[in-house]
C-alpha positions as CSV (number, residue, x, y, z in Angstrom):
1,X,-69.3,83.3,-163.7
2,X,-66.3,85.4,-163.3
3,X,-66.8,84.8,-159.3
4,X,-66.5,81.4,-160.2
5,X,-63.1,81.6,-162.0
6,X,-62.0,83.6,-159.0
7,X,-62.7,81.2,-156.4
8,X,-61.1,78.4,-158.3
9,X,-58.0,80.0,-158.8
10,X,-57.5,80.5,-154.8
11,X,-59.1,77.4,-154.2
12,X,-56.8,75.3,-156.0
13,X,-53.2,76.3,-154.1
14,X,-54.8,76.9,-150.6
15,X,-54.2,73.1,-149.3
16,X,-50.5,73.7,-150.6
17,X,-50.3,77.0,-148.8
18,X,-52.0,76.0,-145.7
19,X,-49.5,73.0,-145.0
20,X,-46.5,75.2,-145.7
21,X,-48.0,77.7,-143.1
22,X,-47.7,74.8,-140.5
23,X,-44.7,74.0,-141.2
24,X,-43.4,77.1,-141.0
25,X,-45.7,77.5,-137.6
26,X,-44.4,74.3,-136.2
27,X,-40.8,75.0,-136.8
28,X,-40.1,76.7,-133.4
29,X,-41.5,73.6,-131.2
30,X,-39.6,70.9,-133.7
31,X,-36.3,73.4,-132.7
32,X,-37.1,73.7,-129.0
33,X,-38.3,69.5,-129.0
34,X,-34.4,68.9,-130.3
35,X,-33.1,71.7,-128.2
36,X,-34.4,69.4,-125.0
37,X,-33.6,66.0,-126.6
38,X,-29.8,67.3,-126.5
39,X,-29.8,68.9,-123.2
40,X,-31.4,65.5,-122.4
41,X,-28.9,63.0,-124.0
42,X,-26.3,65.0,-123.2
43,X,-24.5,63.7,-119.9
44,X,-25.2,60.3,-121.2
45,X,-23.4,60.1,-124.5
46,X,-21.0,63.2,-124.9
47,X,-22.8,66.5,-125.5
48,X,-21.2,66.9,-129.3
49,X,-22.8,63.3,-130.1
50,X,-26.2,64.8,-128.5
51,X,-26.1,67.5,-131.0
52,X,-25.5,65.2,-134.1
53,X,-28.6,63.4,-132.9
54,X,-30.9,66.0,-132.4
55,X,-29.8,68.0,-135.8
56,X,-29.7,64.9,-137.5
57,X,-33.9,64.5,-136.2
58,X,-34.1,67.9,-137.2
59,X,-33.0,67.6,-141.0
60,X,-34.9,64.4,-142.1
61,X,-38.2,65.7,-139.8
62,X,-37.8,68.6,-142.5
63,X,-36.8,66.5,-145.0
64,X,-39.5,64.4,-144.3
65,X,-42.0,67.4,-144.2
66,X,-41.0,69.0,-147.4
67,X,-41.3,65.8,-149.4
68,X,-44.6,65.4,-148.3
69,X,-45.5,69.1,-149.2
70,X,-44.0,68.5,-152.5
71,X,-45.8,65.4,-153.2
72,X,-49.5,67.3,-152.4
73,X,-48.1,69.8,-154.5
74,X,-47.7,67.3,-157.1
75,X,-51.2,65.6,-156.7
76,X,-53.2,69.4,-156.9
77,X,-51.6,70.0,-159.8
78,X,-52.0,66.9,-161.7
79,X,-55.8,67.3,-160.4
80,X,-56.0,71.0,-162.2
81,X,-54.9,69.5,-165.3
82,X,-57.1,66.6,-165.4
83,X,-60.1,68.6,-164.6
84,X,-58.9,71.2,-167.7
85,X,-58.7,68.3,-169.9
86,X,-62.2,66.7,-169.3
């Protein structure tokens, strides 16, 4: 019973914490992906325009990544509660 309890409890979060831990995995290749897309567009549009673009990726692909966390965050614990209630 009290196993039980447990393994809910670190069941419940570990989707949540799981995603944040590849986001936080994935952040060097997203900052090494805009670091080339720079180096890339650079000689063809003016190397301070290059680095709007690729920060500008950057921001809303974490943006992006972060409102997606927050919305499974949302969903698990709207799931807790309903299963407390029934």
């Amino acid at each position: 019973m009290r196993w039980d309890r447990v393994f809910k409890a670190i069941a419940t979060p570990m989707p949540a914490i799981l995603y944040a831990t590849a986001w936080f995995s994935l952040q060097p290749v997203i900052l090494r992906a805009t670091h080339t897309l720079s180096i890339l567009l650079g000689p063809g549009i003016g190397k301070e325009a290059a680095q709007v673009i690729s920060t500008a990726i950057y921001v809303i692909t974490n943006i992006s990544w972060l409102a997606s966390w927050y919305k499974l965050t949302k969903y698990l614990r709207s799931r807790v509660i309903r299963s407390r209630l029934q």
